[in-house]
C-alpha positions in Angstrom: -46.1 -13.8 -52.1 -48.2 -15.0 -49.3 -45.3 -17.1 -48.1 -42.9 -13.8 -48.2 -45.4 -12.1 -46.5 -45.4 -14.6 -43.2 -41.6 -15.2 -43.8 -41.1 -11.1 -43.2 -44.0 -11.2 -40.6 -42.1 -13.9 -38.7 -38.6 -11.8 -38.9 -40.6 -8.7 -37.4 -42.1 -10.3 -34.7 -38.2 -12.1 -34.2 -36.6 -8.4 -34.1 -39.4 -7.0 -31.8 -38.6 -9.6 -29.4 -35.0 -9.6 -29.5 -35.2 -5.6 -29.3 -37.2 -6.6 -26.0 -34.9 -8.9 -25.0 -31.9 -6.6 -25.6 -33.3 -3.9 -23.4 -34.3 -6.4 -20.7 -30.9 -7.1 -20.7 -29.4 -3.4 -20.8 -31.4 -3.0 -17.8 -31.2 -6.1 -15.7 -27.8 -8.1 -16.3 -25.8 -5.1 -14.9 -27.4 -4.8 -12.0 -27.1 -8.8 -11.7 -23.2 -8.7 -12.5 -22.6 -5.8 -9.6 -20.6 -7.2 -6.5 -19.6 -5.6 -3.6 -16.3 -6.8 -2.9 -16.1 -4.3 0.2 -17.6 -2.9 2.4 -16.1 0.6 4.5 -15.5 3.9 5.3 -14.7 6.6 3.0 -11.1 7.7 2.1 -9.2 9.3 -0.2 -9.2 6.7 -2.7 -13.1 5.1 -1.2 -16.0 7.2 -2.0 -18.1 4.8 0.4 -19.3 2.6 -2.6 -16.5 2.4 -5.3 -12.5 3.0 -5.1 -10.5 5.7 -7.3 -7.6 7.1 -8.1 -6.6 10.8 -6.5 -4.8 11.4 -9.5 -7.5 11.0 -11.7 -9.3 8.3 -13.9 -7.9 6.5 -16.3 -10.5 5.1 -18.0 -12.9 8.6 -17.9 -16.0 6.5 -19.6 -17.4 4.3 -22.2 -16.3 5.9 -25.1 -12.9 5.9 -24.1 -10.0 2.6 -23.4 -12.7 1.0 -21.4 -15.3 1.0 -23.9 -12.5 -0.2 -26.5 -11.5 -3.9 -24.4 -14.0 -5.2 -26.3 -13.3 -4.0 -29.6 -9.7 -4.7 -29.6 -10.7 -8.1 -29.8 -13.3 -8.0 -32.6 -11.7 -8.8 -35.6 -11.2 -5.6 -37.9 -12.4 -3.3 -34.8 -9.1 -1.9 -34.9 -6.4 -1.9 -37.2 -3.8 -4.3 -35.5 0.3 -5.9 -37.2 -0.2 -9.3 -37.1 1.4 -11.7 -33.8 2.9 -15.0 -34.1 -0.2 -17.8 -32.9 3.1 -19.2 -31.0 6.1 -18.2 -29.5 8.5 -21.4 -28.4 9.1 -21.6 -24.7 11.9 -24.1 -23.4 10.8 -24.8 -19.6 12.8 -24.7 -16.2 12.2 -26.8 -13.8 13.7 -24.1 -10.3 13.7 -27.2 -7.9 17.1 -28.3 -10.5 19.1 -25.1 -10.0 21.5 -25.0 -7.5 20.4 -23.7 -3.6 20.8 -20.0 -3.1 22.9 -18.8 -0.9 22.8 -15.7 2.0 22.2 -12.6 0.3 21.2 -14.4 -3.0 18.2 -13.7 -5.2 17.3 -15.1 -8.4 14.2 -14.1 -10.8 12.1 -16.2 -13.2 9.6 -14.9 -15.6 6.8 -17.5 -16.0 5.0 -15.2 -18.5 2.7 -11.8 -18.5 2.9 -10.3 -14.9 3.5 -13.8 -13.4 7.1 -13.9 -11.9 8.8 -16.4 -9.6 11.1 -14.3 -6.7 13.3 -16.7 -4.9 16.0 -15.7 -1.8 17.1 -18.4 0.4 14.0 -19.6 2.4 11.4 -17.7 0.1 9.5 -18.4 -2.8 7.5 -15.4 -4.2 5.0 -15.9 -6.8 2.9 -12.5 -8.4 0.0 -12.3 -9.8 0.2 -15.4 -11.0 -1.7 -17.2 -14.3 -1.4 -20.3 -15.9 -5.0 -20.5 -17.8 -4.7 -20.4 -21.4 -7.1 -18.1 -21.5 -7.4 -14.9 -20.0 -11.2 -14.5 -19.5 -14.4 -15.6 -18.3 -16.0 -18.8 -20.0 -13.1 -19.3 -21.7 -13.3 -16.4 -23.6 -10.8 -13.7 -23.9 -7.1 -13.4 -25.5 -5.6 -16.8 -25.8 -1.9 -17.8 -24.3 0.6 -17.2 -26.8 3.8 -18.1 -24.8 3.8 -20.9 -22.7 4.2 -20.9 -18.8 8.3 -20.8 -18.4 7.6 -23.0 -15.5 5.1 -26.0 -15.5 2.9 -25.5 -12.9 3.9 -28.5 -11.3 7.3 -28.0 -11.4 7.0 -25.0 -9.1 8.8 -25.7 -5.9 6.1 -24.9 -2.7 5.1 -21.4 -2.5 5.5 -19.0 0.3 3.7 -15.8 -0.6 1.6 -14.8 -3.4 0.5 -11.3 -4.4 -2.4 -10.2 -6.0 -2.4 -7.1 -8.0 -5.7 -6.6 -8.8 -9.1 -8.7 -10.2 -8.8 -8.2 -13.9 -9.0 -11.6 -15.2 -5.3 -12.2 -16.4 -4.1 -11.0 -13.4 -6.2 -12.5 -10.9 -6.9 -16.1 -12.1 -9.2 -17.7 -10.1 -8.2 -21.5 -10.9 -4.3 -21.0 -10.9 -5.1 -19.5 -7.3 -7.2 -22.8 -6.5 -4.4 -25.2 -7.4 -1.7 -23.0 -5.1 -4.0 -22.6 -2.5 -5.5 -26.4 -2.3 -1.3 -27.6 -2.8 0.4 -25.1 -0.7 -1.6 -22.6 1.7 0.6 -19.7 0.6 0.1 -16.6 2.5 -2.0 -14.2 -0.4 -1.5 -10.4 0.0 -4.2 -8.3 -2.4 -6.1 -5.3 -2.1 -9.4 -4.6 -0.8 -12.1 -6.2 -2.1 -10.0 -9.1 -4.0 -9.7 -11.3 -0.8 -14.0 -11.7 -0.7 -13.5 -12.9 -4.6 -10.8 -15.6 -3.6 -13.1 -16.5 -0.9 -15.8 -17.6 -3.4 -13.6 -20.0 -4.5 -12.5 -21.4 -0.6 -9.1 -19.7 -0.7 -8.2 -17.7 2.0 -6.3 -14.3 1.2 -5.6 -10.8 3.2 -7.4 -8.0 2.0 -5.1 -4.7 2.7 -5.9 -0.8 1.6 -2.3 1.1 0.4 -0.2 1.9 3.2 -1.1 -1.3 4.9 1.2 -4.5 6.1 1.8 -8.0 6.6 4.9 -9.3 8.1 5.2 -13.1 7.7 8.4 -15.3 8.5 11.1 -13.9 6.3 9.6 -11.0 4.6 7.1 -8.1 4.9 4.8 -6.8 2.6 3.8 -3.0 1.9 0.6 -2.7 0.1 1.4 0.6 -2.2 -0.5 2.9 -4.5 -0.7 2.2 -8.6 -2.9 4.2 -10.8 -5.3 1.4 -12.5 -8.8 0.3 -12.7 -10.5 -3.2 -11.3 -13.7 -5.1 -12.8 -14.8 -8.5 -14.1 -17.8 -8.1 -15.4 -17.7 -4.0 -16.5 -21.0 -3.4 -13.7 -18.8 -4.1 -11.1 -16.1 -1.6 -11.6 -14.0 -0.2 -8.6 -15.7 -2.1 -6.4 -12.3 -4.0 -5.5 -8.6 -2.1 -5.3 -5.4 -1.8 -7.6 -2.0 -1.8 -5.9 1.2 -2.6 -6.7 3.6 -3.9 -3.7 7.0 -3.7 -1.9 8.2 -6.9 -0.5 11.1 -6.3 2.1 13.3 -9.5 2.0 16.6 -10.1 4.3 18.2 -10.5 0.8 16.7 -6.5 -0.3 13.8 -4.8 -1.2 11.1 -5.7 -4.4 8.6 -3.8 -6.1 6.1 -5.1 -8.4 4.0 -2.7 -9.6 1.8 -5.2 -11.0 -0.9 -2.8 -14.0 -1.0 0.9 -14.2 -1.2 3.8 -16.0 1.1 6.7 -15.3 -1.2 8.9 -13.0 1.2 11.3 -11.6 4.1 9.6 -11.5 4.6 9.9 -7.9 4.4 6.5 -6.8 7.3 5.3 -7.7 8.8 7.4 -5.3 6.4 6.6 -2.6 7.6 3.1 -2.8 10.8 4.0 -1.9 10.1 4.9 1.2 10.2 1.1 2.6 14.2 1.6 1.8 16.1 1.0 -1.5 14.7 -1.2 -4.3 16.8 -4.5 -5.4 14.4 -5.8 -7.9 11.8 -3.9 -9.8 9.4 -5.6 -11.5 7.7 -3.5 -14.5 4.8 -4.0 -17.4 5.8 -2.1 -20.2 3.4 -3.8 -22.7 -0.1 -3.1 -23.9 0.4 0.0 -24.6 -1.5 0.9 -27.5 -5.4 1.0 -27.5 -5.0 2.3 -31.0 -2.4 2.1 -33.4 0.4 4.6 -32.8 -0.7 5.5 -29.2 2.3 5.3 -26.8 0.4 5.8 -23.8 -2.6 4.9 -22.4 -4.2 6.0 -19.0 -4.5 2.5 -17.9 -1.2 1.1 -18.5 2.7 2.7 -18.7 4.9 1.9 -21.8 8.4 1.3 -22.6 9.0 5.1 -22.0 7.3 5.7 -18.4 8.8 2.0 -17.6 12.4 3.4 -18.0 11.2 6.5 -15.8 9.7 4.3 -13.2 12.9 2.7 -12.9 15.0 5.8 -12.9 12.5 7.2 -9.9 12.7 4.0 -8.4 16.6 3.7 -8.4 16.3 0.4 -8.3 19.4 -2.0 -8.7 18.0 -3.9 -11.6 14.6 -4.8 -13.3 12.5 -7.3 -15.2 9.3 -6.0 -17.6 6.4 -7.6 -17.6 2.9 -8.1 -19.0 4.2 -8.3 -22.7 3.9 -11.2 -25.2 1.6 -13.1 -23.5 -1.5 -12.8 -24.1 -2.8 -10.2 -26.7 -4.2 -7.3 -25.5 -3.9 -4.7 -27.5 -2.2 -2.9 -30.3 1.3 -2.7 -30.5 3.7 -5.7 -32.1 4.4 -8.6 -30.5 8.2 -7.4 -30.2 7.3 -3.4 -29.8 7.6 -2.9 -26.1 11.4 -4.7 -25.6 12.1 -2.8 -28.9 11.2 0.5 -27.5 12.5 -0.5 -24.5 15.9 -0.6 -25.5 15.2 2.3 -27.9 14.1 4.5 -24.2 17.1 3.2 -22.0 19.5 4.4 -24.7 18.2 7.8 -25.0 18.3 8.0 -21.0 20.8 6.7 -20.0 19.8 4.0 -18.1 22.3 0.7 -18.2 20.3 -2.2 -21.1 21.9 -4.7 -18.8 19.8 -3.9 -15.8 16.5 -3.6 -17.3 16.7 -6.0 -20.3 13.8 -8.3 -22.0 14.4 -12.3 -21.3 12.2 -14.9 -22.0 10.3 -17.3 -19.9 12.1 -19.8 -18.1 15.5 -18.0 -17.7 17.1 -17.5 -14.7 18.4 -14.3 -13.6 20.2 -13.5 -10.6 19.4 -10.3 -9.6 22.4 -7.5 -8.9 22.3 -6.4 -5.2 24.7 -3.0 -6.3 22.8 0.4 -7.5 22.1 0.2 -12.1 25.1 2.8 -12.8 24.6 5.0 -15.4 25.7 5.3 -18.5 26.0 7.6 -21.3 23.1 8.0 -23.9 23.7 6.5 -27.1 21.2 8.1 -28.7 20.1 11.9 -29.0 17.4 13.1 -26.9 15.3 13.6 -30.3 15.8 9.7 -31.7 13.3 9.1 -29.1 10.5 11.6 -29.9 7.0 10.0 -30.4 7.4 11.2 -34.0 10.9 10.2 -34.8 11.8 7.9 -37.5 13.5 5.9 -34.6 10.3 5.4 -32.5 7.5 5.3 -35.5 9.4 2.6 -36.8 8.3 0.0 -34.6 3.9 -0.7 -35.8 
């Protein structure tokens, strides 16, 4: 009995500490994680300290989808269908295919929001990520498709843009290697450039509405409706956007991660002239199972409305089947995809799903439309049609 007694005496005094330590750390290690990426006057989307969104915020507070990242990793935090552990990849090497020529431009998915943009004399390269993991410490949702390109099988890299500083989007050592091999010109938001510079690489720090003009292309810094942090203290201190990259060979957008908002930027982007190439995430999706929308990111739905605002020629989604990140399928967002375009009327053939490594050359004519081949109510969030895909 005596040896129960110091045996529970000794757990007690373990728990009072650790209940010490605990709120040592509730109290200190935010403060410690805190950065000030930037530092400037107020604006409409700058309240002198952190940035926002006019159109609201998406991620209102803890108990909402930002206090959920964590749990959607936790195994049984939310009830999730199961995804493959791999998904075969078959490789490109771009420096193989043949030279483009005037007018030209040709499109690689590498995987997640990481795309390769080429036109004759450019080589474009967003948000770009070829950790296998997409977290601090190596901890976070693992790669579950393969780069489509080998890193060093990229051919040298002109300009690189930098949606925002969540970690598989802004990846610190994929940055490192571009920067130490090429010296790309970096275009990013506010905030995100003093990150990069932690790490010696040099990138420009622009608000929306802002420009850089390089040799053979100029690029718009435009408004998305998203969220920024790396270590959850440190939120909004740095600034979402999404992009328009005027090229003699057209117009892209990559609208990089966000959540619906309004709606109006799409058409705000056109305002740099007509879109050739839009690149769109449709994935991750789901904070919970059945959702179809969250405040942080657009689905397949809002991704076909994006495009149809945009009137873009053609487009590629993005940030699906990479890397695990929340609730839907593995297969649910190109699914639903094609589910949406045929209920709007929007062409499959211009916004379709590929797979990494594939080469697509991008149509310079306006997507024509086509009938719907699917009634308006096939596409309700409670039809048989839509709730069929987990």
């Amino acid at each position: 009995m005596r040896v129960l007694s110091l045996i529970a005496r000794g757990l007690g005094t373990l728990l009072i500490w650790a209940l010490i330590l605990l709120l040592l750390a509730i109290t200190i290690v935010p403060a410690f994680l805190d950065r000030h990426y930037y530092e400037g006057p107020a604006s409409g989307h700058f309240n002198g300290a952190r940035f926002f969104n006019p159109d609201g915020d998406p991620i209102p507070g803890l108990s909402g989808p930002r206090g959920g990242v964590l749990t959607r990793f936790i195994p049984g935090g939310v009830m999730r269908p199961p995804w493959p552990r791999t998904v075969a990849v078959r490789p490109i090497d771009p420096r193989r295919l043949a030279p483009l020529r005037a007018g030209e431009m040709r499109v690689i998915w590498i995987g997640h929001a990481t795309v390769l943009i080429q036109t004759p004399g450019l080589n474009i390269l967003t948000d770009p990520i070829w950790s296998d993991v997409a977290g601090p410490f190596g901890i976070g949702p693992h790669r579950v498709m393969a780069p489509g390109v080998a890193f060093e099988a990229l051919p040298r890299i002109d300009l690189v843009v930098v949606s925002h500083n969540h970690y598989d989007h802004l990846d610190l050592p994929t940055l490192e290697r571009l920067w130490r091999r090429d010296r790309p010109v970096i275009v990013t938001g506010l905030g995100n450039d003093r990150l990069m510079a932690t790490r010696g690489i040099s990138a420009h720090g622009l608000d929306w509405g802002q420009a850089l003009r390089l040799r053979g292309a100029t690029v718009h810094v435009a408004r998305s409706h998203h969220w920024s942090s790396r270590w959850f203290a440190d939120r909004d201190r740095a600034l979402w956007s999404s992009f328009v990259i005027e090229t003699p060979a057209g117009n892209i957008f990559f609208a990089g991660d966000t959540g619906p908002g309004d709606m109006r930027w799409p058409r705000e982007a056109r305002r740099w002239g007509p879109i050739r190439l839009a690149l769109l995430p449709i994935g991750a999706f789901r904070f919970v199972p059945g959702q179809m929308v969250n405040g942080a990111h657009i689905g397949p739905r809002e991704a076909v409305d994006v495009f149809q605002k945009l009137g873009a020629a053609s487009a590629i989604p993005l940030h699906w089947g990479t890397f695990r990140l929340s609730a839907e399928a593995w297969g649910t967002p190109v699914a639903l995809l094609r589910l949406f375009e045929n209920c709007s009327g929007v062409d499959p053939r211009r916004f379709a799903g590929v797979r990494p490594g594939v080469p697509v050359t991008v149509p310079s004519t306006p997507a024509p439309m086509v009938p719907p081949r699917l009634p308006a109510s096939a596409c309700r969030n409670d039809s048989p049609e839509v709730t069929a895909y987990p």
